[in-house]
MARBATOR-422581 format. One record per residue: residue in three letters; y, z, x of N, C-alpha, C, CB in turn. Coordinates in steps of 0.2 Angstrom, whole numbers, padded with zeros to 4 digits, always signed. Atoms other than C-alpha are relative to their C-alpha. Glycine has a CB too. Layout:
N
ALAYZXYZXYZXYZX;...
***
This chain:
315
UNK-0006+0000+0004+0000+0000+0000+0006+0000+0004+0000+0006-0005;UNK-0008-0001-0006+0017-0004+0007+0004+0005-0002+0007-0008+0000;UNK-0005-0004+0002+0032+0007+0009+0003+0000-0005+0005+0000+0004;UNK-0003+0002+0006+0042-0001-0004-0005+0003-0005+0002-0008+0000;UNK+0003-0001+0006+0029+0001-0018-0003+0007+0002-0004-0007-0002;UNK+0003-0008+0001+0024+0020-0011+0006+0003-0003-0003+0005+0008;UNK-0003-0003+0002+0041+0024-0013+0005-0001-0006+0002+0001+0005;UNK+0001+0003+0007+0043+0016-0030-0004+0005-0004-0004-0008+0000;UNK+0005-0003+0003+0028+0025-0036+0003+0008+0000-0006-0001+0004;UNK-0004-0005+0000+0036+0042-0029+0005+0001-0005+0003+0001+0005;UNK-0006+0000+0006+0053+0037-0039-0003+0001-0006+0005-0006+0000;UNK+0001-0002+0006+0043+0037-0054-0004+0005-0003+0000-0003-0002;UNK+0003-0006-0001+0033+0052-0054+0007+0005+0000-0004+0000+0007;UNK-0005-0005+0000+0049+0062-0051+0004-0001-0005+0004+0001+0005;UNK-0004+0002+0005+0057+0056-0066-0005+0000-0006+0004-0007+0002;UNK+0006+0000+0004+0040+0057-0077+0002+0008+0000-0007-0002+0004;UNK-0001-0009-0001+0041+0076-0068+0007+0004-0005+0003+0001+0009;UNK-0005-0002+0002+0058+0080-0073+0000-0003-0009+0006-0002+0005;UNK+0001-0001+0009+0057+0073-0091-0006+0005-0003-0002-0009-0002;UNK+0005-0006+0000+0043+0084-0092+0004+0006-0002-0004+0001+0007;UNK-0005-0005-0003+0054+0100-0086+0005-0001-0006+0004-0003+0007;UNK-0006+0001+0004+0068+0093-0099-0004+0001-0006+0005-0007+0001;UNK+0002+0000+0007+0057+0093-0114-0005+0008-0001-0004-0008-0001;UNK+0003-0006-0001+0049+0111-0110-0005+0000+0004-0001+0002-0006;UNK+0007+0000-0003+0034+0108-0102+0001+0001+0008-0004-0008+0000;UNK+0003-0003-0011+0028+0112-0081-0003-0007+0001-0010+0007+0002;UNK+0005+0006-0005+0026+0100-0069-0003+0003+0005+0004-0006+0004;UNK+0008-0004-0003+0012+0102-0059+0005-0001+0009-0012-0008-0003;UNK-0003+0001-0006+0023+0095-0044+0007+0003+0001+0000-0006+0000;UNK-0009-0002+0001+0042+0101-0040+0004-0006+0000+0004+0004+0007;UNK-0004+0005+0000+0056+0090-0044+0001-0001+0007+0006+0001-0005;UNK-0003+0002-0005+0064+0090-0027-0005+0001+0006+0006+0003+0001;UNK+0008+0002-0004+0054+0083-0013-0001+0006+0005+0000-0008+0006;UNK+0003-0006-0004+0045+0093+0002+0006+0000+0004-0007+0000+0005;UNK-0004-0002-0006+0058+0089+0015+0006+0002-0005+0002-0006+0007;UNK-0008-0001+0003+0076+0094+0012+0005-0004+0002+0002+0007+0001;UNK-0003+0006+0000+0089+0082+0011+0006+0001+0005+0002-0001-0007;UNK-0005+0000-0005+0102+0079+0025+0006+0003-0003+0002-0008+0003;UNK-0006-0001+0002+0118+0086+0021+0006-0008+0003+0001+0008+0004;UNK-0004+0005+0000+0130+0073+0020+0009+0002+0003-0001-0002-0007;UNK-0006-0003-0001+0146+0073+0028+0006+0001-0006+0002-0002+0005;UNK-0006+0002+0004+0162+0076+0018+0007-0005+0001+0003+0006-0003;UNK-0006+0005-0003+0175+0061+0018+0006+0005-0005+0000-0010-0002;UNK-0005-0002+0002+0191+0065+0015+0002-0004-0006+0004+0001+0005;UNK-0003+0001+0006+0197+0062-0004+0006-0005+0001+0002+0008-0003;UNK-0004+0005+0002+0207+0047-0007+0004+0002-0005-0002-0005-0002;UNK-0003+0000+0011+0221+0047-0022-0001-0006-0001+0009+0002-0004;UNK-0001+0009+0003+0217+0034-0033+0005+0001-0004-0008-0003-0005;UNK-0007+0001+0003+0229+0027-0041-0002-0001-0009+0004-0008+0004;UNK+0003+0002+0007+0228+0027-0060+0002-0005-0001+0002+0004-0007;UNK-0002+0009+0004+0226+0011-0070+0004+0002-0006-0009-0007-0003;UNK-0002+0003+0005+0237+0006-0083-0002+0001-0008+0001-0005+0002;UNK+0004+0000+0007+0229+0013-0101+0003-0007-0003+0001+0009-0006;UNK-0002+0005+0004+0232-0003-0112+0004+0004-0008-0008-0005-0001;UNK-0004-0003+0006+0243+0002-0127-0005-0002-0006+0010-0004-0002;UNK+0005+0001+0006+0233+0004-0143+0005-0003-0007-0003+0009-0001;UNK-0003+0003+0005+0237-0008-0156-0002+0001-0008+0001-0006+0002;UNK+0002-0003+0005+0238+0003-0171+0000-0003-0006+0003+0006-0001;UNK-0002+0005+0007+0243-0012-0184-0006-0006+0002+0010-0004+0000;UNK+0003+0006+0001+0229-0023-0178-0008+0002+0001+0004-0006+0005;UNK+0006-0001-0003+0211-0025-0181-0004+0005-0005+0000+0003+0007;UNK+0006-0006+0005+0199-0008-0189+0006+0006+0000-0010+0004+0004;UNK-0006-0004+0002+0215+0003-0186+0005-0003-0006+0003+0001+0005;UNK-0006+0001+0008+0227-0005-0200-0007+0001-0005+0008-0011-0001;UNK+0005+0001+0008+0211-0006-0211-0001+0009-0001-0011-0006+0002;UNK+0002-0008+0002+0209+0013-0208+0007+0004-0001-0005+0005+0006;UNK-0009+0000+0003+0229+0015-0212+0000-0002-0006+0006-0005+0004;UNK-0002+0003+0009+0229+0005-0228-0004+0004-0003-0003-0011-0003;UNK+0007-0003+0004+0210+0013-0233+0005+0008-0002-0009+0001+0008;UNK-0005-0010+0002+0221+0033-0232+0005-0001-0003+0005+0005+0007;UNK-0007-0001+0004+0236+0026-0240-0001-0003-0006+0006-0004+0003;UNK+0004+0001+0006+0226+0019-0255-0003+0006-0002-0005-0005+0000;UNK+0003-0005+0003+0215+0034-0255+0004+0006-0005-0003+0002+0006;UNK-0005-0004+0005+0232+0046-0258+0001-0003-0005+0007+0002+0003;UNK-0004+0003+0005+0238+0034-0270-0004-0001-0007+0002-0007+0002;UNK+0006+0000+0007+0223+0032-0281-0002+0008-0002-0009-0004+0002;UNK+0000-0006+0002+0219+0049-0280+0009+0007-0004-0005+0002+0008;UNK-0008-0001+0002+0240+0054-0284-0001-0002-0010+0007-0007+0006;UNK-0002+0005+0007+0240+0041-0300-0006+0002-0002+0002-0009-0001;UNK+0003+0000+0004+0222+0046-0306+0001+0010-0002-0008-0003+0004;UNK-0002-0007+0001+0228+0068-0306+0006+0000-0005+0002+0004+0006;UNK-0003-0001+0007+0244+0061-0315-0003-0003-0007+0008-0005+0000;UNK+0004+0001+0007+0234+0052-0329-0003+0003-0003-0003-0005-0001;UNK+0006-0008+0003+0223+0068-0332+0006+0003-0002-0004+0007+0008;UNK-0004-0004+0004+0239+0077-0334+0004-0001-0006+0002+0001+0003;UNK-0002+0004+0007+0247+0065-0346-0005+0003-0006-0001-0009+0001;UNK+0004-0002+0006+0231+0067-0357+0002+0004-0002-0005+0002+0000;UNK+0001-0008+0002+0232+0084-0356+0002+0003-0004+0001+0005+0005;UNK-0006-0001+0006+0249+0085-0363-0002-0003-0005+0008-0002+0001;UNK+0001+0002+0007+0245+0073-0376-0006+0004-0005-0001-0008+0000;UNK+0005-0002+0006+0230+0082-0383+0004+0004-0005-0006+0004+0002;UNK+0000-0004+0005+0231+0090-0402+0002+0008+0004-0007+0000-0003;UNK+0000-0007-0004+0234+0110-0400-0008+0002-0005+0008+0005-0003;UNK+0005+0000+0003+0220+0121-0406+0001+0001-0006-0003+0003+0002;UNK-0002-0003+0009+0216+0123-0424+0006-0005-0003+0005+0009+0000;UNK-0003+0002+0005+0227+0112-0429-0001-0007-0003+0007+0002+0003;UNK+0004+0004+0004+0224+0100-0443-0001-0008+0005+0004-0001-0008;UNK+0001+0005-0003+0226+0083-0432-0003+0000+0006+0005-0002+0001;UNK+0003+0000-0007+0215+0089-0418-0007-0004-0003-0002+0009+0004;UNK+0006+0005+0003+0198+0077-0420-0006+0005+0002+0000-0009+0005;UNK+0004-0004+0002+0188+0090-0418-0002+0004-0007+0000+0004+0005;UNK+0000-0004+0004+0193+0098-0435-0002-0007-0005+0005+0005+0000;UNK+0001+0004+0004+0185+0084-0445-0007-0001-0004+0002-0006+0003;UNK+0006+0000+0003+0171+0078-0455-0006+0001+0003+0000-0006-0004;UNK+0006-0004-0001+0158+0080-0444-0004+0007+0003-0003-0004+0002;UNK+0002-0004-0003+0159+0096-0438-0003+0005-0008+0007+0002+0006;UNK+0001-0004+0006+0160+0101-0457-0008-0003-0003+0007-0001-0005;UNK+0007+0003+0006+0144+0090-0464-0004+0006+0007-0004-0013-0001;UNK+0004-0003-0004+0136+0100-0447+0000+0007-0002+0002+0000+0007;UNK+0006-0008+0002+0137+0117-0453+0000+0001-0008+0005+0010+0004;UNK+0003-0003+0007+0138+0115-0473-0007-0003+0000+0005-0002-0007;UNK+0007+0003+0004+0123+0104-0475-0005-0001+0007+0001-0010-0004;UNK+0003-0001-0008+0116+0108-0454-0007+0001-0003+0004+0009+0005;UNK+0007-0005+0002+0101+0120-0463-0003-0005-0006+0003+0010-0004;UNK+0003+0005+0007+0098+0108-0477-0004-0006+0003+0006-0003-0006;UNK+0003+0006-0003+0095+0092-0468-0005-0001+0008+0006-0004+0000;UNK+0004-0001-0008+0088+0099-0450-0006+0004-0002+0004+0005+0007;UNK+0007-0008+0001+0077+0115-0456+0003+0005+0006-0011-0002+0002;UNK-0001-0006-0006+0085+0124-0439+0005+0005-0004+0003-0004+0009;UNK-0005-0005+0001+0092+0141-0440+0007-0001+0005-0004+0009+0001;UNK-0008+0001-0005+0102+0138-0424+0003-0007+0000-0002+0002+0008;UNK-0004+0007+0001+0114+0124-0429+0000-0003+0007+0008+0001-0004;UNK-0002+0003-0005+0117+0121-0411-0007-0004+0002+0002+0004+0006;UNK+0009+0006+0001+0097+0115-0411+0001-0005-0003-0006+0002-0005;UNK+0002+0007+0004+0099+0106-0426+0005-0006+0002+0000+0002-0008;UNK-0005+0008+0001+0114+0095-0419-0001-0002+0007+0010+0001-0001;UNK+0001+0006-0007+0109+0091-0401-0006-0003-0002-0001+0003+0007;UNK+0006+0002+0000+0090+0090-0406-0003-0004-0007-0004+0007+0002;UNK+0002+0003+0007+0091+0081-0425+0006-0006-0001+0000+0006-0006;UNK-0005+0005+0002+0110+0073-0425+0002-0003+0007+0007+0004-0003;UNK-0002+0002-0005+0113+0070-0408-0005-0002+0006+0004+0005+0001;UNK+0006-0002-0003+0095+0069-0402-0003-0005+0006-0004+0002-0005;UNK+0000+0006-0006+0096+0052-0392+0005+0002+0004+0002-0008-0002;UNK-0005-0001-0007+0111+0057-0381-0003+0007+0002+0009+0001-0002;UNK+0004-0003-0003+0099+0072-0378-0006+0000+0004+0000+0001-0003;UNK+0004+0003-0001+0086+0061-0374+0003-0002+0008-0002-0005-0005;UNK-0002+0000-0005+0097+0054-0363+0000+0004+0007+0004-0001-0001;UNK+0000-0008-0006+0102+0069-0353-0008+0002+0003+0004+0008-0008;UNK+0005+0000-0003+0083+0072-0351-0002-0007+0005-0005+0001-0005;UNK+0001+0005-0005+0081+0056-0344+0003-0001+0005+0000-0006-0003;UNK-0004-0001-0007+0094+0059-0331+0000+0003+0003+0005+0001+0001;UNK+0002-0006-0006+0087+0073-0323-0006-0005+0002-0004+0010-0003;UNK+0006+0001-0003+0070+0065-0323+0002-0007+0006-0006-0001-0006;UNK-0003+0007-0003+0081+0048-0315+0002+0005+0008+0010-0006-0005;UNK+0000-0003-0006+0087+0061-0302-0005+0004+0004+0004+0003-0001;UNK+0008-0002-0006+0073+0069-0296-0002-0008+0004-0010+0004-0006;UNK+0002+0004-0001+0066+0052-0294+0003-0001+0005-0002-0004-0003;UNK-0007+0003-0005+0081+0046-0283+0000+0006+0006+0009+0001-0006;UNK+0001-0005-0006+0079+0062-0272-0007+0000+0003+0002+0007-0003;UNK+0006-0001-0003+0061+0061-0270+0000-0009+0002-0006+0003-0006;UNK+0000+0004-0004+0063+0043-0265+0006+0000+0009+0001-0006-0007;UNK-0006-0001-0005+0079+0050-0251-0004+0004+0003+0007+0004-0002;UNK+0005-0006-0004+0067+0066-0246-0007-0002+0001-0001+0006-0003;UNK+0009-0003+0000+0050+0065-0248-0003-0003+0005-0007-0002-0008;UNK+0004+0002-0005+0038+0065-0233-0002-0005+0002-0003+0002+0001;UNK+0005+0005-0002+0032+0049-0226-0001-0003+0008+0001-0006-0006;UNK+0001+0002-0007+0028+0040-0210+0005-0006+0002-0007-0001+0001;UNK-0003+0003-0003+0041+0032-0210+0009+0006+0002+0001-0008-0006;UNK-0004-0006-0001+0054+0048-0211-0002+0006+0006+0002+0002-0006;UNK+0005-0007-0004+0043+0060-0200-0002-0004+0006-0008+0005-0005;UNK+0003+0001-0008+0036+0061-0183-0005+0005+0000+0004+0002+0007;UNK+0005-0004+0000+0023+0070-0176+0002+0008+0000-0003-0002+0005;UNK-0004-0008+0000+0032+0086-0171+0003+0002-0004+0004+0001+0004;UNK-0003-0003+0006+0040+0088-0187-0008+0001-0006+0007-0007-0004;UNK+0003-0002+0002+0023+0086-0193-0004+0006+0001-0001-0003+0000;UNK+0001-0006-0003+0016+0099-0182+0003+0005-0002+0000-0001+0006;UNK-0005-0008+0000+0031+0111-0185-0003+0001-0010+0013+0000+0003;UNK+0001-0002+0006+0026+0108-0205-0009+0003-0002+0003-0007-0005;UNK+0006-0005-0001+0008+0113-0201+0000+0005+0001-0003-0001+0002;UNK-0002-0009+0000+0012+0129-0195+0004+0002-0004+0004+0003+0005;UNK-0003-0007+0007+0023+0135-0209-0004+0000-0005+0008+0000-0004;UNK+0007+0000+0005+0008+0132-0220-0004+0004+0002-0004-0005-0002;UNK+0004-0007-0003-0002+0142-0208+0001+0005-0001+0002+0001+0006;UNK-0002-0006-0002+0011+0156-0206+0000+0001-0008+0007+0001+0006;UNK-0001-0003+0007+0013+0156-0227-0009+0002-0004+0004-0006-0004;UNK+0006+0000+0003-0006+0157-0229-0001+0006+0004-0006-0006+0000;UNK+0003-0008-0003-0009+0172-0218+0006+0005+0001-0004+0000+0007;UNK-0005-0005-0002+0007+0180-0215+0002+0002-0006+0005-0002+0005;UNK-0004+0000+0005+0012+0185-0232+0003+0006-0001-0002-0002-0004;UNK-0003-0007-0001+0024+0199-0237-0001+0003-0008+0010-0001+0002;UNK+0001-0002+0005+0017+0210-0247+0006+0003-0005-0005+0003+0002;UNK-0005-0004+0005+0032+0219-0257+0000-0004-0005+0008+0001+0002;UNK-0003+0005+0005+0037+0201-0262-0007-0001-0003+0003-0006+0003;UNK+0004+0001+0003+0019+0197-0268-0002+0004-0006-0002-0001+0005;UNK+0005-0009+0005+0015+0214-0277+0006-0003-0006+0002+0013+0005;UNK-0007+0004+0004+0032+0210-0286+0001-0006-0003+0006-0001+0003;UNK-0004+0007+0002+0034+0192-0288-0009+0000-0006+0002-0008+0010;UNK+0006-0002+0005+0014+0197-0297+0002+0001-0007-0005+0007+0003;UNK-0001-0002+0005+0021+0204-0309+0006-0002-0005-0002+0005+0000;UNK-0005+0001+0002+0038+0197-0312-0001-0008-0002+0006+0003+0005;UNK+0001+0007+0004+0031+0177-0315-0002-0001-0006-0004-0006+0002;UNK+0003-0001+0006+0020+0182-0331+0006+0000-0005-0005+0007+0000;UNK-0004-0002+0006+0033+0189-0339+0006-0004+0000+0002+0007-0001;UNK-0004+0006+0001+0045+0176-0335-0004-0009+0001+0006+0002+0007;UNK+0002+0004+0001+0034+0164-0337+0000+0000-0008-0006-0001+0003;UNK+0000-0004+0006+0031+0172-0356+0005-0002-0003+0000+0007+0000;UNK-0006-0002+0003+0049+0176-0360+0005-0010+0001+0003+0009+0006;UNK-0001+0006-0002+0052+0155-0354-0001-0002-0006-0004-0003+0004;UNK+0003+0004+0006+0039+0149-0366+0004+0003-0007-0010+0000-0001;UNK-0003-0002+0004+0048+0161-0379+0006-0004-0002+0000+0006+0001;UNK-0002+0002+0001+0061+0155-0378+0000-0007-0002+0002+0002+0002;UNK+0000+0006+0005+0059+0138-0381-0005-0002-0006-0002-0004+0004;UNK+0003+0001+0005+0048+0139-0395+0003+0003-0006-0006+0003+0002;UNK-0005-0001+0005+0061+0147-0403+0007+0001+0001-0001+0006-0002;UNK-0009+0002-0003+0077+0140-0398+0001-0003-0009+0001-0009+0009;UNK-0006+0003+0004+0078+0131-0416+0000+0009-0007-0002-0011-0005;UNK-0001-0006+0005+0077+0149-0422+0005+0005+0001-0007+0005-0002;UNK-0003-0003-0003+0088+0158-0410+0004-0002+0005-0004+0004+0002;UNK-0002+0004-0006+0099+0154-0396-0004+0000+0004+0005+0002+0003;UNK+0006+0001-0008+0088+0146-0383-0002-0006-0001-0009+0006+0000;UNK+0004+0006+0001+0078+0131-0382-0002-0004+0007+0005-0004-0005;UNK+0004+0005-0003+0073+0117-0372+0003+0001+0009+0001-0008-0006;UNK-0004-0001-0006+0087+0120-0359-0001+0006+0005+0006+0000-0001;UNK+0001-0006-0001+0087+0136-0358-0005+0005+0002+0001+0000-0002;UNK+0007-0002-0002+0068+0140-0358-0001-0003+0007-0006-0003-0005;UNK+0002+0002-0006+0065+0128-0344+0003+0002+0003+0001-0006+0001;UNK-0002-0005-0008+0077+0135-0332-0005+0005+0000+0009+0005+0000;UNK+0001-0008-0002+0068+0153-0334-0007-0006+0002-0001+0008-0008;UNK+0006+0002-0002+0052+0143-0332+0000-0003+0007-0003-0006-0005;UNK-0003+0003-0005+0058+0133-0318+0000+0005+0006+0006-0002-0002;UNK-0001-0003-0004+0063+0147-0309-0006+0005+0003+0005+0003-0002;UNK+0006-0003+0000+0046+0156-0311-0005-0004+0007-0004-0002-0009;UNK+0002+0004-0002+0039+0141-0303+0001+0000+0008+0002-0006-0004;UNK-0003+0000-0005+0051+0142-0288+0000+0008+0001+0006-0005-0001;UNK+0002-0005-0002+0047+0160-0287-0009+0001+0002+0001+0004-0006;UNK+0007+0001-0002+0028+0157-0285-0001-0003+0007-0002-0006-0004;UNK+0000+0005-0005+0031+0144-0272+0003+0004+0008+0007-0007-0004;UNK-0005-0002-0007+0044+0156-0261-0006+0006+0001+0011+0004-0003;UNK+0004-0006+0001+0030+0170-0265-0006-0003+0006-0003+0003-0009;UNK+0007+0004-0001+0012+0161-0261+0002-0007+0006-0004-0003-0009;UNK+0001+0006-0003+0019+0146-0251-0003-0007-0005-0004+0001+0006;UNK+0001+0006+0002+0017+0128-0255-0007-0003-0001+0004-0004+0003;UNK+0009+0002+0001+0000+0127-0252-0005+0002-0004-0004+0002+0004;UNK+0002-0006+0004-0006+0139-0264+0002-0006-0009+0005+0009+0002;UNK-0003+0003+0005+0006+0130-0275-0002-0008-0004+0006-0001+0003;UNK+0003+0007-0001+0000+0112-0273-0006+0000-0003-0002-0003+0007;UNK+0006+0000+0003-0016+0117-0281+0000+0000-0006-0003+0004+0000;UNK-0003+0001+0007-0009+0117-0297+0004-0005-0002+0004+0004-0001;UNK-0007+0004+0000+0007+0108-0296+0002-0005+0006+0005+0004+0000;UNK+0000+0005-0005+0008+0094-0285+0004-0009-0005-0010+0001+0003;UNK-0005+0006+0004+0018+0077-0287-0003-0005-0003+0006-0005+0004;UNK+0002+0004+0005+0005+0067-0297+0000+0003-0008-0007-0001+0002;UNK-0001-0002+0004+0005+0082-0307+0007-0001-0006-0001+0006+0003;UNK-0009-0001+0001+0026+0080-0309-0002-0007-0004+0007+0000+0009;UNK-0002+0007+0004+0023+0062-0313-0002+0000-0007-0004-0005+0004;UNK+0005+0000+0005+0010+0065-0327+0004+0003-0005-0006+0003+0001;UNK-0003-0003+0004+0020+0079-0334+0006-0001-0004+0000+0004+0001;UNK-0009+0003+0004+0038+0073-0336+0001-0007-0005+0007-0002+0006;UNK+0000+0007+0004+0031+0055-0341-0001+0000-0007-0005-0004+0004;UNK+0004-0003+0007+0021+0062-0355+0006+0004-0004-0007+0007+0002;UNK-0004-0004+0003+0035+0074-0360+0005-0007-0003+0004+0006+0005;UNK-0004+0004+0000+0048+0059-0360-0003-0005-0006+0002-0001+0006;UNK+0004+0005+0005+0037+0046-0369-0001+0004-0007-0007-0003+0004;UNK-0002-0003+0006+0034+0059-0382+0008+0003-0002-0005+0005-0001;UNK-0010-0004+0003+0053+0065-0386+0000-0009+0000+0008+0006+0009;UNK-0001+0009+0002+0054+0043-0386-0002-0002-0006-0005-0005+0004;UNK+0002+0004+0004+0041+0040-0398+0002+0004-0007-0008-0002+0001;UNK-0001-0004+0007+0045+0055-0409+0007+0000-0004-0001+0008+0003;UNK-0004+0001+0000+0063+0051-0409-0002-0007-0004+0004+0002+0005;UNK+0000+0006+0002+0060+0032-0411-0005-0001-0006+0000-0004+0005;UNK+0002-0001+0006+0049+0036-0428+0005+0000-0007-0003+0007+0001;UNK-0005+0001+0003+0066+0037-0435+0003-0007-0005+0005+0001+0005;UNK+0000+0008+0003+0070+0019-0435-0003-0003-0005-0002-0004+0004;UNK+0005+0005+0004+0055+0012-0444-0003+0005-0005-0007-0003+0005;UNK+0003-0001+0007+0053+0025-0458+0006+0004-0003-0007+0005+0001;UNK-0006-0002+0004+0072+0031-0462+0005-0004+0001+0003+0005+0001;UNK-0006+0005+0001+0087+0022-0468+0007+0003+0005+0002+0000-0011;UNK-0007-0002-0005+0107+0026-0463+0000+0005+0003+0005+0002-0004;UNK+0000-0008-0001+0103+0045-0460-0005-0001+0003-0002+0005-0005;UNK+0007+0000-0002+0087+0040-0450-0005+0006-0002+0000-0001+0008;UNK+0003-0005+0001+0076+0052-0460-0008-0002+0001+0002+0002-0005;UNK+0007+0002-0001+0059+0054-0453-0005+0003-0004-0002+0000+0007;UNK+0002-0004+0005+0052+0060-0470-0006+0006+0003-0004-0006-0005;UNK+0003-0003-0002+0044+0075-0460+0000+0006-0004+0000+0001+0006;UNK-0003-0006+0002+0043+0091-0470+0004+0002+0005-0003+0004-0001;UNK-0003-0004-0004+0056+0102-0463-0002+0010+0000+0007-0002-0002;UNK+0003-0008+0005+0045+0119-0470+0009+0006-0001-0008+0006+0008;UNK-0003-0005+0002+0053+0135-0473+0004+0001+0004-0004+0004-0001;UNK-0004-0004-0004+0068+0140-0464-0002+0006+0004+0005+0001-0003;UNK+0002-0006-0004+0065+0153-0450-0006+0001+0002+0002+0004-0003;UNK+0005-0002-0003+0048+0152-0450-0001-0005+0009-0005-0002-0006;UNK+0002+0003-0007+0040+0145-0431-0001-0006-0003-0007+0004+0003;UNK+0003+0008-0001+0033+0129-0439+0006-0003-0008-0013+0000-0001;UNK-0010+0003+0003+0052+0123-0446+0001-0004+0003+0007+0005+0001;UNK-0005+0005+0000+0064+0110-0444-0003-0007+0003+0005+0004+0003;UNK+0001+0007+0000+0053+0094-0443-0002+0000+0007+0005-0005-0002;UNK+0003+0002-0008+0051+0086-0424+0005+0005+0004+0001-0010+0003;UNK-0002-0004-0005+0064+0100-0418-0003+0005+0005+0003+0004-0004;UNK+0001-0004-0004+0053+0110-0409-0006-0001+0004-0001+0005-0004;UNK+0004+0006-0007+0041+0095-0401+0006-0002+0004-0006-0009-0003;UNK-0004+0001-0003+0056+0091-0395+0005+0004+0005+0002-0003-0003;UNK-0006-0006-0006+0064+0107-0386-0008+0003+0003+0008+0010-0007;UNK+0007-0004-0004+0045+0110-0380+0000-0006+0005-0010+0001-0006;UNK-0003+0005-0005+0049+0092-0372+0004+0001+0006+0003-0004-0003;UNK-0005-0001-0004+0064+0095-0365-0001+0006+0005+0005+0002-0005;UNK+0001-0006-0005+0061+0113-0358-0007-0001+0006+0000+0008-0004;UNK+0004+0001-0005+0045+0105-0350+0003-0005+0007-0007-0002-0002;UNK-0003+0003-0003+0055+0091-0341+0007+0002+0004+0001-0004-0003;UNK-0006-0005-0007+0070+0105-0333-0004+0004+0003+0008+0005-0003;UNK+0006-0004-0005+0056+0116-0328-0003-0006+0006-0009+0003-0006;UNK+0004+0003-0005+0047+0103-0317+0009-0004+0004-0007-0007-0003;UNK-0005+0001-0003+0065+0096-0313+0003+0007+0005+0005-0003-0005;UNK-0003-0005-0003+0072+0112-0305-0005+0001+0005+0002+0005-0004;UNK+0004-0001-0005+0057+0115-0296-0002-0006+0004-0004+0002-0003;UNK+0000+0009-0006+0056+0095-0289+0003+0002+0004+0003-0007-0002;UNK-0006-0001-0004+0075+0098-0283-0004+0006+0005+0007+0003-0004;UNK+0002-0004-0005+0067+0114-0275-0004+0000+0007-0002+0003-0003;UNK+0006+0003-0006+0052+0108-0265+0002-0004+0004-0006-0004-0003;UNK-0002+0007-0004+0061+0093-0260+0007+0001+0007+0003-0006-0009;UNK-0004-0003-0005+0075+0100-0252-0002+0003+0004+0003+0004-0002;UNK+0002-0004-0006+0067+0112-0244-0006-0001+0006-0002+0006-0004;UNK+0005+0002-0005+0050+0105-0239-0001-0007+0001-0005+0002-0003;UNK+0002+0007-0002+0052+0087-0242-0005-0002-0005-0001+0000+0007;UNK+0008+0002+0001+0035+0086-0251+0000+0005-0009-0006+0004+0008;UNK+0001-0004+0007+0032+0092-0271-0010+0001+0001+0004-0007-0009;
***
């Protein structure tokens, strides 16, 4: 082997070495060679002369574009705070007869609310009977957002490496054996009953205040108590994102077909000739209460999507 290509070979070995060293590891060899390196003499320091910075030409090029871009930004944002305030002044006052909230349909809502819904809680019967497509909506925009975040987060091989896999094997490790009991003894007994007190509510949101929204959060949070308690592995055995997919799809497709029954068997009023039984009892006010059993199962797996996904990446 000639000089040249032994001392090629050396040069890269020491630079193998030292990348080694820089990324935590031991090199089996020292960075700096056996002999020790001549001392060099010191020349004596020159002044260099400074060059000439070039003057920066702030009107031409990606600078005036990031000048105009800030002087649009104040201007749009200036004229869209005065046109809010304008409103603001022109609205109605309260209570008083020309405000458009004091009109006919707030009044057919609570004199003939109980007659044509069956719900005790009028606020049921007017998101989930009068208003119950733009409620639909609204469920359909959580479940459009999860999706949208789980297509930004969720784990795959094209976002991860190995070492990010490695470090996510070990906190499944350390959450299967390392666990803290206080929180476990506690978090045992505090999901039952906020699992419970979930389903309660939504089963009787059109009888009480509560419902579909509002159950699901408690449920939700249950869910994401579980998860912080037991770990995600524990979790996954249950709940997992085929699960998510099955359950919001199903929820959604029925709050769809149970709503769109309307169309094809009622006139102006879309009445979907269902009984509305007995006021107050549990099994009242027509499809009101497949539909807030919908609803609160589609913010329960949404809150807990967002949860997983943020944190772990992976539902």
């Amino acid at each position: 082997m000639s000089k040249m290509a032994r001392s090629k070979k050396e040069k890269q070995t020491s630079w193998q070495r030292f990348c080694t060293w820089v990324n935590g590891g031991t090199a089996e060899q020292p960075l700096l060679p056996a002999e020790p390196a001549k001392p060099k003499k010191a020349k004596a320091a020159k002044p260099k002369k400074q060059k000439a910075q070039p003057v920066r030409k702030e009107w031409m090029g990606l600078s005036r574009f990031e000048h105009i871009y800030r002087i649009c930004a104040v201007l749009i944002g200036v004229v869209m705070v005065g046109v809010l305030m304008i409103a603001v002044l022109q609205l109605p006052l309260f209570g008083s007869p020309d405000n458009p909230s004091v009109n006919e349909v707030v009044e057919r809502y609570v004199e003939k609310g109980l007659e044509e819904t069956g719900a005790v809680n009028m606020v049921a019967g007017m998101i989930l009977d009068y208003r119950a497509f733009d409620t639909f909506g609204e469920s359909s925009v959580l479940f459009l957002a999860v999706t949208c975040v789980t297509m930004l987060l969720m784990r795959d091989r094209n976002n991860t490496n190995k070492e990010e896999d490695l470090l996510t094997a070990r906190e499944h490790v350390i959450e299967g054996y390392e666990e803290d009991i206080i929180l476990t003894k506690v978090a045992r007994i505090v999901i039952p009953c906020a699992l419970v007190y979930g389903v309660y509510v939504v089963l009787n949101g059109h009888l009480s205040p509560g419902g579909g929204f509002s159950g699901g959060t408690i449920m939700g949070s249950a869910l994401i108590l579980f998860a912080v308690s037991f770990g995600m592995i524990r979790m996954s055995q249950f709940f997992n994102y085929a699960t998510f997919r099955k359950i919001t799809s199903c929820a959604l497709m029925v709050y769809a077909a149970s709503k769109a029954y309307s169309f094809f068997t009622g006139a102006n009023h879309l009445e979907s000739h269902i009984p509305l039984g007995v006021p107050g009892a549990i099994l009242s006010s027509g499809l009101i209460l497949i539909l807030d059993i919908c609803v609160g199962i589609v913010v329960a797996c949404t809150m807990y999507g967002f949860y997983a996904l943020f944190t772990k990446g992976e539902l």
